[in-house]
N, C-alpha and C positions, 0 to 999 in steps of 0.2 A: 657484846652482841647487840645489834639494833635491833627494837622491837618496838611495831607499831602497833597501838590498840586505835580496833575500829569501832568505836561506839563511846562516845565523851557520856555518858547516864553515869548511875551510882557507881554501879559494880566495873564497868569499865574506866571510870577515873579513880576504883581504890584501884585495879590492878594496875595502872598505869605508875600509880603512886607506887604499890611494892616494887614493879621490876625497878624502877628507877632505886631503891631504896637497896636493892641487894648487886644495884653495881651496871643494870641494862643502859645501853643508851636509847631515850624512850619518844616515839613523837602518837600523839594522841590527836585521834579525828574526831574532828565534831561534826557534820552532816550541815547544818544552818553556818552560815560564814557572821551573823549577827551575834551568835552565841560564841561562836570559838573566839572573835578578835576578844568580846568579853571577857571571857576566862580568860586570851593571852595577857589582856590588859591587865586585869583584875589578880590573877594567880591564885583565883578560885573560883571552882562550877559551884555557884550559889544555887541555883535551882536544883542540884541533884545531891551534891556534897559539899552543903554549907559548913563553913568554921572550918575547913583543911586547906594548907597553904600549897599550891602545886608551884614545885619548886626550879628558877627559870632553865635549868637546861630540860627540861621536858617541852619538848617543842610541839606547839599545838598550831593545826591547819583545819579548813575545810575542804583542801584542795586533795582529792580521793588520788589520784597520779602520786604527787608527792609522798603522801601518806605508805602507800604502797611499795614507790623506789628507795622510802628509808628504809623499809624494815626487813631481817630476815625471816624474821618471825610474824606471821599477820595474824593477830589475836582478834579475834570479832566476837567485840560485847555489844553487839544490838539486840534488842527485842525481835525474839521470833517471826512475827511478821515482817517486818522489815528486812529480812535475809535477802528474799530474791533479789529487791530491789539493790539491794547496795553491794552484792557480790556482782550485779550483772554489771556495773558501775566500775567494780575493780577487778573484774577478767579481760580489760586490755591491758594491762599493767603486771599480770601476775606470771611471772617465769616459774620454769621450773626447779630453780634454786630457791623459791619460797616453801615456806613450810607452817600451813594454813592450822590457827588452833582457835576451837570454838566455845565461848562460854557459855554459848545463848543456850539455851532451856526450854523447846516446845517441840511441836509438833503441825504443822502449816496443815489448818480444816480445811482447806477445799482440794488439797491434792493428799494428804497423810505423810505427806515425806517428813524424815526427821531432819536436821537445822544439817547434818556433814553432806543426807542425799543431797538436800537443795545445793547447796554450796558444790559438790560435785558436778551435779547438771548444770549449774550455771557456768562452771570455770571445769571442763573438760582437763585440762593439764595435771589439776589435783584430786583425780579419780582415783581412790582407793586409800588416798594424800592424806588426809584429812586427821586432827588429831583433837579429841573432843574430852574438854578439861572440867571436870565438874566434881560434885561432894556437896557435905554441910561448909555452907560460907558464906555467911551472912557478913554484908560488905561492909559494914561499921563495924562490926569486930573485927576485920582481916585490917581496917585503916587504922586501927588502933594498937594491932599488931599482938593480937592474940593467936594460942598456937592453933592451923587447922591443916586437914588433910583433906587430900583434893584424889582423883586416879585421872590420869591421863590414859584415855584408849583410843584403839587406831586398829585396822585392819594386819599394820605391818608394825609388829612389836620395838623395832628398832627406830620409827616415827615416835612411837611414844615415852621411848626412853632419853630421845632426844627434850624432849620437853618436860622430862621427868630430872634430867641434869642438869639443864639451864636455869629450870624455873625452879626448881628446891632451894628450900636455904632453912635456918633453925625457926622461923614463923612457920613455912608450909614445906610439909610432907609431902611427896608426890607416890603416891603406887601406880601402878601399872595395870593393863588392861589389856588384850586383844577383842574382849567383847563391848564393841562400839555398838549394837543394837540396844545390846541390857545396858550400860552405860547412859546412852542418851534417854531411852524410854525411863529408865528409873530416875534421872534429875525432869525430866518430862510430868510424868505422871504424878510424882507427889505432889507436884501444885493441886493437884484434884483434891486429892485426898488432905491436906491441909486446908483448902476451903471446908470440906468436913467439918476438918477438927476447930475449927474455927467457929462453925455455926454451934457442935458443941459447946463451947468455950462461950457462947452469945447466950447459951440456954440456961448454961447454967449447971450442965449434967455433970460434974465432978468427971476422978479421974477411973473409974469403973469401966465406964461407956468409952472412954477417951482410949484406954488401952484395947478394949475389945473391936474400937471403929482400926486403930492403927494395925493391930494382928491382920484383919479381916483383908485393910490396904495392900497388904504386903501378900497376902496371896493371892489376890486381883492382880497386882503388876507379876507378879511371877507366874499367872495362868495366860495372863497376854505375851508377856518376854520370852516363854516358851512358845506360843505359836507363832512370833515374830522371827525364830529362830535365837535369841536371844538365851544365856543360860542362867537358868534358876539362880543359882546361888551368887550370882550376881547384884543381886535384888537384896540380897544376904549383908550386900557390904555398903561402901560409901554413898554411892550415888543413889542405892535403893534407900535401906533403912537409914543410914547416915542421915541423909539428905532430910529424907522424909521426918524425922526426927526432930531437926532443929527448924522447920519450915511450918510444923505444926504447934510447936512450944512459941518460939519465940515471938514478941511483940511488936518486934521489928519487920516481919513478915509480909509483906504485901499479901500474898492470899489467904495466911491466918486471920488477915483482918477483914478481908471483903467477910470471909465466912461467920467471923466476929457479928461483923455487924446486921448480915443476916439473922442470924440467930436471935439478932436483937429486933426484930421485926421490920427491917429498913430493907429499901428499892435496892434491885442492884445498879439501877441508872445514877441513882442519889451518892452511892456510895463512891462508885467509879469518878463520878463529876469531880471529886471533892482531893482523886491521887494525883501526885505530877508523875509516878515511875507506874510502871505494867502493871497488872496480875497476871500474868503465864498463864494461871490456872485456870483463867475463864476460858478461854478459848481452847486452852488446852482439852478441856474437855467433851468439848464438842468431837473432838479428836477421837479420844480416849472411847467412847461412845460408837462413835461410825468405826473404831479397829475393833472394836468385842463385836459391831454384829457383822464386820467382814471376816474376822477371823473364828466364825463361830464360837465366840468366848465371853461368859459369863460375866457381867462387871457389876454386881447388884449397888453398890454403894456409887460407884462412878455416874452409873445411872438415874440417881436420886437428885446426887448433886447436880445433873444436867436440869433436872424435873423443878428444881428450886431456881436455879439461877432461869432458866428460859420459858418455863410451864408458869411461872407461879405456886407452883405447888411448898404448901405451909411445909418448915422443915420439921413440925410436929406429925404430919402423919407421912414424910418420909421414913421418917425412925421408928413409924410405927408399925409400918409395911415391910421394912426392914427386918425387924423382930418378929414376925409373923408368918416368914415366908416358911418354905416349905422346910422339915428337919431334915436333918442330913448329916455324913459324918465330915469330921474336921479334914480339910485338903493341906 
């Protein structure tokens, strides 16, 4: 099977790396024609995934046509904001014999669309198309070939088990999905919520407040995924707690770390200056914010972390307003 990944960053050069590894034939775009001859030259993305040898028949372009006419499969690992622009870039290119799969992770603030709407409204042909592949998987361990499990969802159950058989092998597990809302919003929203746990994690506050902040996470996203139409127990599996899980624990995290370092009293411009790859979860939460008070829904904790990253406000009397609010029984 040809399969092209469109995003040369971390997680789209590990996965370029597995399909290649389980048999794909693979060609990987890079977006800057500077960086990709490098990495063709080089046979490896130093800036994103240093010390991994990309191996030569992975064929790497910046030319978006090409990229497209290889593959059957069009995997897009860009960073959430960058969606519009680079799907609207490969909807001349995209027939309807493609079969469009999304790793990105957000929620685009100034319109609210999730990463499959946009890509829909840009490329009409893969309206309802769309098959959005997410979980805990954190890209240094997936290159290193550790076991993870991922759920592929799509509106049309028989899209997602196509990429549930191509893309499985004894490394990654695929499950399955019809709920592409709760899907995307649950890999969406825990970047929120692991900048949380992150600022915890800067404070200092052990693992008491750390379990009590991730319970609370988990039914914010499931009081939003249900007025999204989304289903509860959705939020239950991979992409909800999964996700959220290994996004707030690990070290590797880009937004356990922004929150990290918040905690630890530093700027979020300071912070940001200093990443080469995303945080999702900053912007994601602007998001996350503007869907609770569209969807008249609660998000007390999402809210905080907006009030920190964008207010100033000290994450000592977020946590403290937090714990203060009004009592109520458990949801």
């Amino acid at each position: 099977m040809n399969v092209s990944v469109i995003g040369a960053g971390n997680w789209g050069t590990v996965f370029a790396l597995y399909l290649h590894r389980i048999g794909h034939r693979v060609c990987l775009y890079e977006f800057f024609r500077e960086r990709a001859e490098r990495i063709k030259k080089e046979r490896e993305n130093k800036e994103f995934l240093p010390g991994h040898f990309i191996p030569e028949p992975i064929k790497i372009t910046s030319d978006i046509e090409e990229a497209v006419n290889f593959g059957d499969f069009l995997v897009i690992a860009q960073p959430s904001h960058t969606i519009s622009a680079i799907t609207s870039h490969m909807k001349p290119y995209v027939g309807d014999d493609h079969l469009i799969v999304s790793l990105s992770k957000g929620i685009e603030p100034e319109t609210l669309r999730r990463v499959s709407e946009i890509i829909e409204d840009n490329i009409p042909s893969q309206r309802d198309r769309v098959v959005a592949l997410s979980g805990p998987s954190i890209a240094r361990e997936v290159v290193k070939g550790v076991p993870t499990t991922l759920v592929a969802s799509s509106k049309h159950i028989n899209l997602a088990r196509r990429v549930q058989y191509n893309f499985s092998s004894k490394l990654i597990r695929i499950y399955t999905s019809k709920d592409i809302v709760g899907v995307e919003l649950g890999g969406s929203l825990k970047n929120v919520y692991a900048i949380a746990a992150g600022i915890l994690d800067g404070l200092g506050l052990g693992m008491n407040a750390k379990a009590a902040l991730l319970t609370r996470a988990i039914a914010e996203m499931k009081r939003l995924g249900r007025a999204m139409g989304g289903r509860p127990a959705t939020f239950s599996g991979l992409s909800g707690t999964g996700d959220l899980i290994v996004t707030a624990f690990s070290e590797q995290s880009r937004n356990h770390h922004v929150g990290k370092e918040l905690g630890k009293g530093r700027k979020l411009d300071d912070i940001l200056s200093e990443m080469v790859e995303v945080a999702e979860g900053v912007n994601t939460t602007r998001s996350a914010v503007k869907l609770g008070e569209k969807y008249g829904v609660e998000l007390p904790i999402a809210r905080e972390v907006y009030h920190v990253l964008f207010n100033g406000k000290s994450p000592q009397s977020s946590i403290e307003d937090l714990m203060t609010r009004k009592l109520k029984e458990e949801d």
